[in-house]
PyMOL Python script that loads the backbone (N, CA, C, O; Angstrom):
from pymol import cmd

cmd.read_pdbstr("""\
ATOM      1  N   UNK A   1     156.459 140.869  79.678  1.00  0.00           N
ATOM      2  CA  UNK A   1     155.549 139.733  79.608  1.00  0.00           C
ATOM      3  C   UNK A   1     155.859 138.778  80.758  1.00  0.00           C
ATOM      4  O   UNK A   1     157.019 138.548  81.101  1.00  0.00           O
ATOM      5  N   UNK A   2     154.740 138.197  81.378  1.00  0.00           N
ATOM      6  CA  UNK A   2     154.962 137.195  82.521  1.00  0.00           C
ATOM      7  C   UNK A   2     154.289 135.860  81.902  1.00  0.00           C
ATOM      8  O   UNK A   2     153.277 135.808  81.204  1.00  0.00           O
ATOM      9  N   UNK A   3     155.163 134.726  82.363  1.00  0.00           N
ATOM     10  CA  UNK A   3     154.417 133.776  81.573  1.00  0.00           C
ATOM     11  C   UNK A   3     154.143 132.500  83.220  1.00  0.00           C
ATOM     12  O   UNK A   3     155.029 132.214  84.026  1.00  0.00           O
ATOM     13  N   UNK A   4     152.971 132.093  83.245  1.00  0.00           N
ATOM     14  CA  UNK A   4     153.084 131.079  84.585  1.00  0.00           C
ATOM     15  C   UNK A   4     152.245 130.082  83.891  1.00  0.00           C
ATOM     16  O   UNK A   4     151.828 130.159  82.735  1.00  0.00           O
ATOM     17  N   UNK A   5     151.985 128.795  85.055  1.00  0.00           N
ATOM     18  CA  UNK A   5     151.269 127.476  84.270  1.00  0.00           C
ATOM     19  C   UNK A   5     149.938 128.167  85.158  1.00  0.00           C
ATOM     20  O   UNK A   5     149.879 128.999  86.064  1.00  0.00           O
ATOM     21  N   UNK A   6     148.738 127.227  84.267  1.00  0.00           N
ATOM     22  CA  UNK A   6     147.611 127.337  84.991  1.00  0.00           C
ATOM     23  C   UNK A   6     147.070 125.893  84.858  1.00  0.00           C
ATOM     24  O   UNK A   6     147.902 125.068  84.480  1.00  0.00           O
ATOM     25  N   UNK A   7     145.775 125.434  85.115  1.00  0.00           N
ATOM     26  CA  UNK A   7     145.129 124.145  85.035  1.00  0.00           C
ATOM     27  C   UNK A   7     143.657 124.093  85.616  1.00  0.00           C
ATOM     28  O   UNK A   7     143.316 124.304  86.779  1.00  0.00           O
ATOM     29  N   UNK A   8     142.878 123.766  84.547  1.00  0.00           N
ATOM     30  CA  UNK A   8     141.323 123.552  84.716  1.00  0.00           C
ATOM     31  C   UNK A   8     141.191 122.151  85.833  1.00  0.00           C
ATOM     32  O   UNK A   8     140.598 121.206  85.312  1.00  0.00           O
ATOM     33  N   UNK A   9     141.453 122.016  86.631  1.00  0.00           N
ATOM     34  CA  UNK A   9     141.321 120.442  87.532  1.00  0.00           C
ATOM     35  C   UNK A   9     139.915 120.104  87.665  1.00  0.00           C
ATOM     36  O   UNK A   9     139.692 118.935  87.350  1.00  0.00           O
ATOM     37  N   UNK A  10     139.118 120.625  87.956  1.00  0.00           N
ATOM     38  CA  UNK A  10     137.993 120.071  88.022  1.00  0.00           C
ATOM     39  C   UNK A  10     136.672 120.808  87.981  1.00  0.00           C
ATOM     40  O   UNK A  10     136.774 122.007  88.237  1.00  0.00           O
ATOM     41  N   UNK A  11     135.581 120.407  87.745  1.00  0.00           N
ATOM     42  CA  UNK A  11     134.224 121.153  87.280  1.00  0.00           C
ATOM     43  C   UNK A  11     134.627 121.565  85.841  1.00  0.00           C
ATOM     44  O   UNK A  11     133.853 122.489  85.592  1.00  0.00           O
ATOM     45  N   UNK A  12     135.309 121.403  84.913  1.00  0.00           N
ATOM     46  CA  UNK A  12     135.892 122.277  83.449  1.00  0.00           C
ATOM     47  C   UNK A  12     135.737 123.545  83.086  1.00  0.00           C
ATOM     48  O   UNK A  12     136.530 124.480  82.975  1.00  0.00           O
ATOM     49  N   UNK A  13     133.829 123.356  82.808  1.00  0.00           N
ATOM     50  CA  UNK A  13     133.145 124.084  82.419  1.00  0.00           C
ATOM     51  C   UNK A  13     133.057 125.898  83.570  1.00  0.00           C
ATOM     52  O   UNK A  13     133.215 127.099  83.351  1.00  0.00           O
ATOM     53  N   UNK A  14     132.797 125.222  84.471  1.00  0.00           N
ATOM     54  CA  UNK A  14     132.554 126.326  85.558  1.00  0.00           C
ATOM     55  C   UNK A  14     133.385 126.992  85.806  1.00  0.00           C
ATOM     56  O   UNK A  14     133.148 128.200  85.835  1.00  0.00           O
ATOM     57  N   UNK A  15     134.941 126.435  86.140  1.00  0.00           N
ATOM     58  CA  UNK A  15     136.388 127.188  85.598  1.00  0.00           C
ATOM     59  C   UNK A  15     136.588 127.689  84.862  1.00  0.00           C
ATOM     60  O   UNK A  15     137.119 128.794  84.982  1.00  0.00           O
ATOM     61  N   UNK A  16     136.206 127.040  83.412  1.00  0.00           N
ATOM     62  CA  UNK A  16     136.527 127.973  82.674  1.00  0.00           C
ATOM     63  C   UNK A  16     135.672 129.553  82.182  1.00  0.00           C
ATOM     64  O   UNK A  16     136.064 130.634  81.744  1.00  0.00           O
ATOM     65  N   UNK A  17     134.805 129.171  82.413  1.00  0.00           N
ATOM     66  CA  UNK A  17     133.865 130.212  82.631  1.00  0.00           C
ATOM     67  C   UNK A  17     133.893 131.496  83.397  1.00  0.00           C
ATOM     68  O   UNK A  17     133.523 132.643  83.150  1.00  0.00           O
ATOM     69  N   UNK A  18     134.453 130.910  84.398  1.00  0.00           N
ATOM     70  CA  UNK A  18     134.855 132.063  85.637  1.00  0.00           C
ATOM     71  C   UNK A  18     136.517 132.004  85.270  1.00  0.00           C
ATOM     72  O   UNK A  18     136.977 133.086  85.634  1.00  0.00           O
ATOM     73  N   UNK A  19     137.113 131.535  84.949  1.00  0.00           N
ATOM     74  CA  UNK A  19     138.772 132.420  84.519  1.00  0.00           C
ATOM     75  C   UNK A  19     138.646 133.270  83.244  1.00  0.00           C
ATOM     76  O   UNK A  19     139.466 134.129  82.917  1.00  0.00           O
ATOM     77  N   UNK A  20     137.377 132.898  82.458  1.00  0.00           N
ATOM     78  CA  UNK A  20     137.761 133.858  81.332  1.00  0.00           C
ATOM     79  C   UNK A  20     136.995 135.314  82.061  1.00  0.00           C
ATOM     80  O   UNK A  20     137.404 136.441  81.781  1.00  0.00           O
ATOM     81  N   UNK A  21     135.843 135.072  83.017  1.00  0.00           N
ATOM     82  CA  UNK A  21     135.066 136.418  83.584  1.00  0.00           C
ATOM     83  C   UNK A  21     136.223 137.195  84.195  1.00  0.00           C
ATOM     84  O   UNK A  21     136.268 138.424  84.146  1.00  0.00           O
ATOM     85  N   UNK A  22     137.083 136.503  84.726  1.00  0.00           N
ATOM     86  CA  UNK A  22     138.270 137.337  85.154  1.00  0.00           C
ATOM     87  C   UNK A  22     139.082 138.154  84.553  1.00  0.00           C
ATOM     88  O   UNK A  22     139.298 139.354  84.721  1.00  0.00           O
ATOM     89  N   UNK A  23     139.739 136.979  83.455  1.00  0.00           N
ATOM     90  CA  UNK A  23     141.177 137.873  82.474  1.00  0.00           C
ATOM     91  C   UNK A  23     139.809 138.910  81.788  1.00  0.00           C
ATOM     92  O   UNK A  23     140.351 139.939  81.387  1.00  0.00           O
ATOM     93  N   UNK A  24     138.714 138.963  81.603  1.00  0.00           N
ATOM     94  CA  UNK A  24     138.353 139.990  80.813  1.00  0.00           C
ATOM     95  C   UNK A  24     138.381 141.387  81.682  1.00  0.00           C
ATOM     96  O   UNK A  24     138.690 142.411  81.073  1.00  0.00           O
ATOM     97  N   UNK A  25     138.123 141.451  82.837  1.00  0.00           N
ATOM     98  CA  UNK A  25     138.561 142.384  83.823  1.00  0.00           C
ATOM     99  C   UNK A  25     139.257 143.447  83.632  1.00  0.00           C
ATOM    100  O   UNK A  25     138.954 144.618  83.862  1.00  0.00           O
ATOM    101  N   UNK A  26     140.699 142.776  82.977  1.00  0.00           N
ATOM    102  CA  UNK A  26     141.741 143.284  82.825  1.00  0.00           C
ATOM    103  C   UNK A  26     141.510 143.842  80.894  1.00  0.00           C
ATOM    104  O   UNK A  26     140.869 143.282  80.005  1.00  0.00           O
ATOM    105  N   UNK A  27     142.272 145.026  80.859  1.00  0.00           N
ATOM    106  CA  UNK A  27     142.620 145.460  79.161  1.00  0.00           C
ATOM    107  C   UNK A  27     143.754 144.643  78.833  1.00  0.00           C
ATOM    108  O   UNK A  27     144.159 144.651  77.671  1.00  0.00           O
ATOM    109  N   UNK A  28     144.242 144.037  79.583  1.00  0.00           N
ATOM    110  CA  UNK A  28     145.859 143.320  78.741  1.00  0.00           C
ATOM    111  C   UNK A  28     145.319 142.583  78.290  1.00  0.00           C
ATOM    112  O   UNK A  28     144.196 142.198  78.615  1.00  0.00           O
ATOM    113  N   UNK A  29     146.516 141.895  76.737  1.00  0.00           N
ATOM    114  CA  UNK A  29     146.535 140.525  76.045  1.00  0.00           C
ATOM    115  C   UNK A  29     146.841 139.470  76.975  1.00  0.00           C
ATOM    116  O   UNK A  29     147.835 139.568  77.694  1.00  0.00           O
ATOM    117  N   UNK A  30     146.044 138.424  77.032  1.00  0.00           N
ATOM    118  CA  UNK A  30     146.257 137.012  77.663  1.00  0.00           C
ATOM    119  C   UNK A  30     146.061 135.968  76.202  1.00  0.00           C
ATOM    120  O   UNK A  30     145.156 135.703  75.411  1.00  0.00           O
ATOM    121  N   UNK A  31     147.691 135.538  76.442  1.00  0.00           N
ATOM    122  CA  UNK A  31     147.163 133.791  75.735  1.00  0.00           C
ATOM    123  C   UNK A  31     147.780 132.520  76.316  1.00  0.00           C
ATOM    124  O   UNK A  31     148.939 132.252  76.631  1.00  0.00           O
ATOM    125  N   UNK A  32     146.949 132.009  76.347  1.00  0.00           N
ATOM    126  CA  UNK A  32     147.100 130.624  76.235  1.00  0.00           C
ATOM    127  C   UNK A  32     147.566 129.610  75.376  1.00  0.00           C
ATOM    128  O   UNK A  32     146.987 129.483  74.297  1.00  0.00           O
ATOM    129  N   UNK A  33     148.513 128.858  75.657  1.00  0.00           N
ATOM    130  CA  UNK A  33     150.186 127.771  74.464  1.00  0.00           C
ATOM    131  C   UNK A  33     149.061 126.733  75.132  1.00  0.00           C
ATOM    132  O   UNK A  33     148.234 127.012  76.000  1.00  0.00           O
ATOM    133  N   UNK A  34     149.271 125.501  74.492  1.00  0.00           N
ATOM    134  CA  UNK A  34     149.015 124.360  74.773  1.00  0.00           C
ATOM    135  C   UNK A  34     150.034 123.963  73.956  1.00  0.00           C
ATOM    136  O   UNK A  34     150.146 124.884  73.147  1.00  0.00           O
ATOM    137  N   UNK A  35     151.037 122.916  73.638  1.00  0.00           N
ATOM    138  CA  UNK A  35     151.859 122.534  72.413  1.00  0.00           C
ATOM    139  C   UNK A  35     152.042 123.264  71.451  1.00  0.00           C
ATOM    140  O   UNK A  35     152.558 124.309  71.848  1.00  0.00           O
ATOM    141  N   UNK A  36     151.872 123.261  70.273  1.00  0.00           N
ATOM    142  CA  UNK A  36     151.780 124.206  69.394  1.00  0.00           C
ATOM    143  C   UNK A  36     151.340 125.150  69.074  1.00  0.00           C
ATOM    144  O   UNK A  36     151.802 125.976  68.287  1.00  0.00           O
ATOM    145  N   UNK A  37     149.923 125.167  69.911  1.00  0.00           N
ATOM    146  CA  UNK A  37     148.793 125.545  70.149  1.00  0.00           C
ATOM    147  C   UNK A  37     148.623 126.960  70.747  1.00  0.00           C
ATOM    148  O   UNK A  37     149.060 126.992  71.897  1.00  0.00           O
ATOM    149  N   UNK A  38     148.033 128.350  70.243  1.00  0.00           N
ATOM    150  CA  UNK A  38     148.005 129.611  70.872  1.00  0.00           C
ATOM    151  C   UNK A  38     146.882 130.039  71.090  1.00  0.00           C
ATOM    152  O   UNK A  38     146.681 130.477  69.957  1.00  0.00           O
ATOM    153  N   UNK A  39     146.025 130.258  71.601  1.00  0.00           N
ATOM    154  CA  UNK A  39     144.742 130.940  71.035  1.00  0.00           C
ATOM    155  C   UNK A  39     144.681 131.921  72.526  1.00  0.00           C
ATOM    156  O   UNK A  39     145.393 131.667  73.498  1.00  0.00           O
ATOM    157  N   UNK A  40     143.563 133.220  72.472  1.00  0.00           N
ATOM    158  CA  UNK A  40     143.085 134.000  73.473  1.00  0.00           C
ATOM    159  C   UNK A  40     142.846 133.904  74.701  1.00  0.00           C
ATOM    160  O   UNK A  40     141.874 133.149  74.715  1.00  0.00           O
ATOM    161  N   UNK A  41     143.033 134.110  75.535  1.00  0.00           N
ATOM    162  CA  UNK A  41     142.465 133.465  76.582  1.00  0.00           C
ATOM    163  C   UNK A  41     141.329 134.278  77.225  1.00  0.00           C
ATOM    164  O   UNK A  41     140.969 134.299  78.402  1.00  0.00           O
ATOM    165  N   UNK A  42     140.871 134.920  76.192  1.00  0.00           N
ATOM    166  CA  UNK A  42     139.332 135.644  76.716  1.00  0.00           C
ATOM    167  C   UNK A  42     138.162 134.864  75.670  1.00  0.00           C
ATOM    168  O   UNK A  42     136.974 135.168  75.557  1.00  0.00           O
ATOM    169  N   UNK A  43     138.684 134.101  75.173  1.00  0.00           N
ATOM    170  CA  UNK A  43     137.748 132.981  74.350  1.00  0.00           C
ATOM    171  C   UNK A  43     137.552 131.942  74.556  1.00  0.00           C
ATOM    172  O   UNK A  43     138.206 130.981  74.151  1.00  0.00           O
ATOM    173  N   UNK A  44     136.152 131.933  75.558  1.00  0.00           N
ATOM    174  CA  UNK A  44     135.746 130.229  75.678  1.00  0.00           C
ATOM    175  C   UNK A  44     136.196 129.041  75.033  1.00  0.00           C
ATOM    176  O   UNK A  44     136.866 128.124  75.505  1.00  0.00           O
ATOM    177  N   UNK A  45     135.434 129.280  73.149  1.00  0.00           N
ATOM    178  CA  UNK A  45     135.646 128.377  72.485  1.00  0.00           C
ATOM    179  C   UNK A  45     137.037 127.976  72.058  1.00  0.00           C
ATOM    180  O   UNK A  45     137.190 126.828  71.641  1.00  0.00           O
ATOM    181  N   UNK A  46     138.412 129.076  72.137  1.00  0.00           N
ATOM    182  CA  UNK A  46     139.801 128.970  72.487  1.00  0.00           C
ATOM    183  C   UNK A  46     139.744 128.079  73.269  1.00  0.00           C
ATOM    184  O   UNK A  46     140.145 126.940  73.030  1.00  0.00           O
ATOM    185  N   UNK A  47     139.321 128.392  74.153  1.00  0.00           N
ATOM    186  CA  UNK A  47     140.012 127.764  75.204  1.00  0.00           C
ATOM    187  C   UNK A  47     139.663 125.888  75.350  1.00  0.00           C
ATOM    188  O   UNK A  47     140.443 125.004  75.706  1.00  0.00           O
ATOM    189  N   UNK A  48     138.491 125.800  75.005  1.00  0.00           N
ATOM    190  CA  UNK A  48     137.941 124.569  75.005  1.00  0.00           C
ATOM    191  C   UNK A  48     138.444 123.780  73.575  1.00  0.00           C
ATOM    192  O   UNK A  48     138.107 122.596  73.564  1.00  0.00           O
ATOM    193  N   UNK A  49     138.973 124.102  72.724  1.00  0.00           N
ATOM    194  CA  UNK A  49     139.848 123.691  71.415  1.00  0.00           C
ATOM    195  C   UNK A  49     141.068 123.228  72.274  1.00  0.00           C
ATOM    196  O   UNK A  49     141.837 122.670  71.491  1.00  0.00           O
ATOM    197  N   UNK A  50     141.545 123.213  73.435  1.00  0.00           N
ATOM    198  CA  UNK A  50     142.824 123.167  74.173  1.00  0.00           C
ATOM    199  C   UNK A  50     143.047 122.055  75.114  1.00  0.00           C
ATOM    200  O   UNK A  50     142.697 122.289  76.271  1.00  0.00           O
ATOM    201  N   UNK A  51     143.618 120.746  74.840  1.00  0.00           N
ATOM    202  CA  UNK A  51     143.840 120.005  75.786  1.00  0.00           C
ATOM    203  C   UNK A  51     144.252 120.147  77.117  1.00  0.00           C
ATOM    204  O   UNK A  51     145.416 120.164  77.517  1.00  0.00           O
ATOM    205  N   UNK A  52     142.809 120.289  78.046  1.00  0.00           N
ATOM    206  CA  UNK A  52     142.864 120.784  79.635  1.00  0.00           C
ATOM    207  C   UNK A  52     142.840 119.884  80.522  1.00  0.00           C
ATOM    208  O   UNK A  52     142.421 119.855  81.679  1.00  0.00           O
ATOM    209  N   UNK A  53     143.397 119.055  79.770  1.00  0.00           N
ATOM    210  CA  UNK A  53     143.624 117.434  81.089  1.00  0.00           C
ATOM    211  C   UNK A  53     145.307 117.620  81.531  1.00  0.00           C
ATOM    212  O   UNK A  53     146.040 116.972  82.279  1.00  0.00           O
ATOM    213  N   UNK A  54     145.517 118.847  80.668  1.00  0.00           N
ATOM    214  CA  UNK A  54     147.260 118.987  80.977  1.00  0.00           C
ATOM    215  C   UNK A  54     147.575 120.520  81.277  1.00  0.00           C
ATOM    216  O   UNK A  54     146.615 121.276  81.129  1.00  0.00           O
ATOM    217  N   UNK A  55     148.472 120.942  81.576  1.00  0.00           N
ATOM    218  CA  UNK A  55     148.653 122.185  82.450  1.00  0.00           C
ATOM    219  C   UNK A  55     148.862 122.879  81.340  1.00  0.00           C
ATOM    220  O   UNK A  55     149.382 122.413  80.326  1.00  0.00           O
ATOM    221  N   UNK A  56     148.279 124.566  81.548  1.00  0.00           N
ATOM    222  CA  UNK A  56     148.482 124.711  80.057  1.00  0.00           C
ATOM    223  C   UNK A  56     149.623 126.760  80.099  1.00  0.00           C
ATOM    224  O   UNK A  56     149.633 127.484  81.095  1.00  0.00           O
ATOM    225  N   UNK A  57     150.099 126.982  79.218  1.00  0.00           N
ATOM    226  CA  UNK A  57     150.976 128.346  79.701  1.00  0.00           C
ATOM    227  C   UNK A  57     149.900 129.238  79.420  1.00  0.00           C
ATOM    228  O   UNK A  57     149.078 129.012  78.532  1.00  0.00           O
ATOM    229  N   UNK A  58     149.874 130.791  80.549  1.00  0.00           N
ATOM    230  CA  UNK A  58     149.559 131.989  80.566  1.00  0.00           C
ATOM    231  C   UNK A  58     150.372 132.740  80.191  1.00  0.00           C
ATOM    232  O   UNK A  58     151.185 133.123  81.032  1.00  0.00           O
ATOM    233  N   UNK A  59     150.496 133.301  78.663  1.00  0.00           N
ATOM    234  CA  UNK A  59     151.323 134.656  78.904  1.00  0.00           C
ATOM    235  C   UNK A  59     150.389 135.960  78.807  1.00  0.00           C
ATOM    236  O   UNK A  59     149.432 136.438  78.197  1.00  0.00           O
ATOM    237  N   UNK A  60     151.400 136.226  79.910  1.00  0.00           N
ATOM    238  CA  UNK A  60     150.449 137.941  80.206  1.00  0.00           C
ATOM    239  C   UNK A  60     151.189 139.003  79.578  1.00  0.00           C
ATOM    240  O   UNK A  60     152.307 139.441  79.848  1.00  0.00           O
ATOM    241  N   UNK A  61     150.342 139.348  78.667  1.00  0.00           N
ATOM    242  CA  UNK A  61     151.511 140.937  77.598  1.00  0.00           C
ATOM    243  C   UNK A  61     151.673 142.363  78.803  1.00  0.00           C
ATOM    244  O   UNK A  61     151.700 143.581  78.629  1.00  0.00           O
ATOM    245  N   UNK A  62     151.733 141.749  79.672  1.00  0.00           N
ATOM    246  CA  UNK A  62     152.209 143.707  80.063  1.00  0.00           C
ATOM    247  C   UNK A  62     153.076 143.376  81.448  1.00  0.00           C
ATOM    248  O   UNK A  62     153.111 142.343  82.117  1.00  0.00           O
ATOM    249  N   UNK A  63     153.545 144.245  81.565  1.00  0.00           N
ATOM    250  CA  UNK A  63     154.404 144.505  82.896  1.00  0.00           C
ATOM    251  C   UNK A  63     154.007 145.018  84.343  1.00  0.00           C
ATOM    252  O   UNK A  63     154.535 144.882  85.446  1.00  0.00           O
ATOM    253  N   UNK A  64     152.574 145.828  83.781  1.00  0.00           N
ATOM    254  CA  UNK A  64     152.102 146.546  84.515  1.00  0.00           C
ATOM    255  C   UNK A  64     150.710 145.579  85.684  1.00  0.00           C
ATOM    256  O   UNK A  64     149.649 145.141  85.240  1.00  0.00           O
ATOM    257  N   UNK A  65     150.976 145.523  86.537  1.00  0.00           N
ATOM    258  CA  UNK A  65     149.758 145.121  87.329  1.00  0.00           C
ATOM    259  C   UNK A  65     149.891 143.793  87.444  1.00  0.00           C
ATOM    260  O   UNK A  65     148.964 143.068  87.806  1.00  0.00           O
ATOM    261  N   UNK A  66     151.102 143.360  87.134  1.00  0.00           N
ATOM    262  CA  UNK A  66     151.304 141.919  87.281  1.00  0.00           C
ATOM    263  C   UNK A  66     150.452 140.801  88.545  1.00  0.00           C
ATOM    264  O   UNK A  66     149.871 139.729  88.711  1.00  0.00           O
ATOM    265  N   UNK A  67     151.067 142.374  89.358  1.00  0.00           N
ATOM    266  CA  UNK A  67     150.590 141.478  90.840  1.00  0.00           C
ATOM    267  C   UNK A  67     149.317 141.162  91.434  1.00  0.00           C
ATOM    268  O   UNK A  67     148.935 140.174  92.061  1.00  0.00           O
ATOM    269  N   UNK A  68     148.721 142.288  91.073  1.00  0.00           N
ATOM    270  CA  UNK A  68     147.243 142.016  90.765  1.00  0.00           C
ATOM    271  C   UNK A  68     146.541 141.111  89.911  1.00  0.00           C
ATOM    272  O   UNK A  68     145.547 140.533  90.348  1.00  0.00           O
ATOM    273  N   UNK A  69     147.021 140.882  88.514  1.00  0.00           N
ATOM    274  CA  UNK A  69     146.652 139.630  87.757  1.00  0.00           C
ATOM    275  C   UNK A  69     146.518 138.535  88.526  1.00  0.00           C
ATOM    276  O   UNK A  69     145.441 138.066  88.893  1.00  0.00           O
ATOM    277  N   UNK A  70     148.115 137.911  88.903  1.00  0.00           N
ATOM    278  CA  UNK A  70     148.347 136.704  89.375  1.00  0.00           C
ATOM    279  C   UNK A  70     147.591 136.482  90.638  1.00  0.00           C
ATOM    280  O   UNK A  70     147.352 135.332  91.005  1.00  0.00           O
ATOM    281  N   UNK A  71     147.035 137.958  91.618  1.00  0.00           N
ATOM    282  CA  UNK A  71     146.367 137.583  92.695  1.00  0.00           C
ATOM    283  C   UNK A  71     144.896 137.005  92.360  1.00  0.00           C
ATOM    284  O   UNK A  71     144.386 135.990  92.834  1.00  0.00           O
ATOM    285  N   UNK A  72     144.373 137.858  91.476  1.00  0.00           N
ATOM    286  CA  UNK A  72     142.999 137.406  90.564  1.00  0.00           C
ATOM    287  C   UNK A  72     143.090 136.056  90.159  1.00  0.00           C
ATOM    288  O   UNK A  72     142.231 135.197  90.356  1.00  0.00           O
ATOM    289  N   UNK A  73     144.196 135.906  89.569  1.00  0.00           N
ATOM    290  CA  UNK A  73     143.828 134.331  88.934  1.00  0.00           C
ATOM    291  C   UNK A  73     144.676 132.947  90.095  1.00  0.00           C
ATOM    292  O   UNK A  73     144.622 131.724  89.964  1.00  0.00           O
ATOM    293  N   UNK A  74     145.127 133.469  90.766  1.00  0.00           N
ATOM    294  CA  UNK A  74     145.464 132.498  92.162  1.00  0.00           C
ATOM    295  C   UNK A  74     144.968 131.406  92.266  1.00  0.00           C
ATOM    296  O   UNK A  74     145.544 130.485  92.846  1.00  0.00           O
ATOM    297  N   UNK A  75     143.476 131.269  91.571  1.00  0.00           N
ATOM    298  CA  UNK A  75     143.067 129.908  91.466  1.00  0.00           C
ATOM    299  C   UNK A  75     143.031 129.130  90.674  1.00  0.00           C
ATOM    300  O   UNK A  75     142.284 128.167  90.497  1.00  0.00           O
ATOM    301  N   UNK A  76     144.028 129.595  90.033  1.00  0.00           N
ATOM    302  CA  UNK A  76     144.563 128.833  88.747  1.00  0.00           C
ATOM    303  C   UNK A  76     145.783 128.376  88.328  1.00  0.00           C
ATOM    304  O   UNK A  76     146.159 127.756  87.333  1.00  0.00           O
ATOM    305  N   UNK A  77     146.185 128.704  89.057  1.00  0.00           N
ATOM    306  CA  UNK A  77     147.908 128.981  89.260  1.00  0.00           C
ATOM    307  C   UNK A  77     148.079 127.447  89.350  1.00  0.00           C
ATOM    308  O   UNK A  77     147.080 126.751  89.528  1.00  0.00           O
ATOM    309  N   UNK A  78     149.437 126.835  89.223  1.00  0.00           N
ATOM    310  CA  UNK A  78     150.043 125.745  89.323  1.00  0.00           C
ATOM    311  C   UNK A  78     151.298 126.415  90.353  1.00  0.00           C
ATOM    312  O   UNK A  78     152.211 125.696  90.761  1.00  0.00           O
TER     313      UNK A  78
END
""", "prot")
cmd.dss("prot")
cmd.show_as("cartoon", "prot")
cmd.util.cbc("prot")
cmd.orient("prot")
């Protein structure tokens, strides 16, 4: 498992929209921690339940293709 920060900074909606078109790309599990907080990260409405005025954790369930993930989501990265 790889875990990195990510962050919606600006436009919300349009980010988030296009990071979830991405992680769906992929067959691995993605979630998203906010505080206590876990939910999918191939779920809009997850994701928007999630205080995104603050940086929030990616864990990625696999080992495999890491590098490719993190290049895909590069624009999200912290």
């Amino acid at each position: 498992m790889k875990t990195v920060q990510i962050s919606f900074d600006t436009d919300t909606l349009a980010k988030v929209k296009s990071f979830v078109n991405e992680v769906t790309k992929f067959d691995n599990e993605f979630d998203l921690v906010s505080g206590r907080y876990v939910v999918d990260a191939k779920s809009i409405m997850g994701i928007f339940s999630l205080d995104l005025t603050k940086p929030i954790t990616l864990n990625i369930h696999t080992d495999e293709n890491v590098d490719k993930i993190l290049d895909t989501l590069k624009d999200y990265l912290i």
